[in-house]
N, C-alpha and C positions, 0 to 999 in steps of 0.2 A: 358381485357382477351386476353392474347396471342394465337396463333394458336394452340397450344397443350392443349393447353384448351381449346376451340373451340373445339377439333377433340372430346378429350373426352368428353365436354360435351353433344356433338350431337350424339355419341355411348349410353349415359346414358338412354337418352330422346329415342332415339330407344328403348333401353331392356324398359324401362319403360310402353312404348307404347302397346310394344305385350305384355308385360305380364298382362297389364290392361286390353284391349282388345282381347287377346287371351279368356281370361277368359266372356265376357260380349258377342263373339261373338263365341262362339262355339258352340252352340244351333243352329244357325242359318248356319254355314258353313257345319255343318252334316246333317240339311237340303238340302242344296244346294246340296251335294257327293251325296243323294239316288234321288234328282231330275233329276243330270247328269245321275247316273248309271240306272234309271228306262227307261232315254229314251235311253240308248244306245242297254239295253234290249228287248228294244219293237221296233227293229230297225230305230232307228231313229237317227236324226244327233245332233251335238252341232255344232251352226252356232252365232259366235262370230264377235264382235267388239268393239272397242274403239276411245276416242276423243282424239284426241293431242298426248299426253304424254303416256296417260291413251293405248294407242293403243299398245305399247309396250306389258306391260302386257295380254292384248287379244292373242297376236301374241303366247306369251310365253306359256301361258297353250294349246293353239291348238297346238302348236310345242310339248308339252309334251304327250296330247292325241294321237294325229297321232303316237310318237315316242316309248319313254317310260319314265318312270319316276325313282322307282324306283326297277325294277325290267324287267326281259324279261318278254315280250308279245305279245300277236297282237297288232297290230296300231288300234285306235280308230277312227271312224270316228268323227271328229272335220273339219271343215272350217272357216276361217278365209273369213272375206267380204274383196270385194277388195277396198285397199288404192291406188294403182300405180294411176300415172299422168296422162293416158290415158284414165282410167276408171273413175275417179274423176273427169276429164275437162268435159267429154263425156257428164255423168249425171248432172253437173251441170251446162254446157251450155245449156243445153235443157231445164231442170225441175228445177233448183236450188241448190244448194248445200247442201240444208236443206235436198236432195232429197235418196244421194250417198248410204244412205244404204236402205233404203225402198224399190227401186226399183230393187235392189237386193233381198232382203227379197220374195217379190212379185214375183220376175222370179224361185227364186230357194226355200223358203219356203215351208214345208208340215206340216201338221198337230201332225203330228208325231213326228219334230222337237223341238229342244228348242234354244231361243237365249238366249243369254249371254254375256250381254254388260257391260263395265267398263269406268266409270267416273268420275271425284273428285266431279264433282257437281252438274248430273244428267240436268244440265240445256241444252248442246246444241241440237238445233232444229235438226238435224240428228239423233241425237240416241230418242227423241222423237219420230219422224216421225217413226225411228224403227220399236219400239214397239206398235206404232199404227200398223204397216204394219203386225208385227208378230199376233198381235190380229186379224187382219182381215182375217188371215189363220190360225187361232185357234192353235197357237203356242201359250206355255208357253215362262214364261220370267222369266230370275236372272237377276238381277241388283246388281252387287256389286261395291256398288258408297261411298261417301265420303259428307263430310260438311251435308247439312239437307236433302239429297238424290233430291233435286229440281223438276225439273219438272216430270220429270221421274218417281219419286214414287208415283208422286199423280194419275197417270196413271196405275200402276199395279194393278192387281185384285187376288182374293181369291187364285186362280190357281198360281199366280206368286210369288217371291220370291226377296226380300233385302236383303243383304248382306252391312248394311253400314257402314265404317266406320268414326265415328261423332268428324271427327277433321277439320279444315280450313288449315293447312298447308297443300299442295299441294306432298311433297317429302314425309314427311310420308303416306301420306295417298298413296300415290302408292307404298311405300315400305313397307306397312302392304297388301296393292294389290298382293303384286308380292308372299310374305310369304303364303298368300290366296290359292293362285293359285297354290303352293307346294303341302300345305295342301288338296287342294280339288282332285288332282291329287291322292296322297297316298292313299286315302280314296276312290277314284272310284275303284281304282286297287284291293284294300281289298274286296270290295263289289261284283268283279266282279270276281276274279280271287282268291279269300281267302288271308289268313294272310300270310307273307311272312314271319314272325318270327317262 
């Protein structure tokens, strides 16, 4: 397979992708839109994070909350956890690395809030620790993670919410993340501000 065949075939397997899981996870992302929209209603925050790669996507929908999506609006309260070098050497010299977001969760968490963390595989001990941390201040939790949702999901409770999607390639599953992340935008904005059409 030459590179032009390569290119197109990895554009194929994209459209194939969302439109297989557009459809099997739409249930579950308009869940998600009236989880966001409920707490921004009942003033409260979305308090976001991601691992690695995955952290991107985190950044991008708090960038679209705060900003706008598609359409003028107020800015939404959304926070992104801190990733910088400072804050991450800080807490993990002390507590451990496992620690960077929990003890954030814990300083700045309310009850009120929801976190919303992205994964490809639910597994690492940071966003674990998370979601312990967000439970233990009676914060709700979305997980929209990837591969078997890992440790992560065996952790959520009736309150909380998956959003996952069940593939092992690491690129789609953040680039059905990021489409996610559009989608759940448009759809807070509709819920909160009406139809824009």
């Amino acid at each position: 397979m030459d590179a032009v065949e390569k290119v197109i075939t990895l554009f194929h397997s994209s459209i194939e992708a969302k439109a297989q899981f557009g459809e099997a996870l739409a249930p579950q992302i308009v869940a998600a839109s009236e989880k966001l929209a409920s707490t921004l209603v009942h003033d409260g925050r979305i308090i976001l994070c991601g691992d690695g790669s995955c952290a991107i996507n985190a950044q991008h929908l708090t960038t679209v909350l705060l900003s706008q999506g598609q359409r003028e609006r107020p800015g939404l309260p959304a926070q992104m956890l801190d990733t910088s070098a400072a804050t991450t050497m800080a807490i993990g010299q002390d507590y451990g690395p496992g620690e960077i977001f929990s003890r954030q969760i814990q300083a700045l968490g309310h009850e009120s809030d929801l976190l919303v963390i992205f994964s490809t595989t639910g597994n690492p001990q940071s966003l674990v620790n998370a979601v312990q941390a967000a439970h233990d201040r009676a914060m709700q939790v979305i997980s929209i993670s990837g591969n078997d949702g890992g440790h992560v999901a065996q952790l959520l409770d009736r309150n909380d919410l998956e959003v996952r999607v069940p593939l092992s390639n690491d690129f789609q599953i953040l680039e059905l993340h990021l489409l996610i992340s559009f989608v759940l935008c448009q759809l807070v904005e509709e819920q909160l501000f009406g139809s824009s059409e």
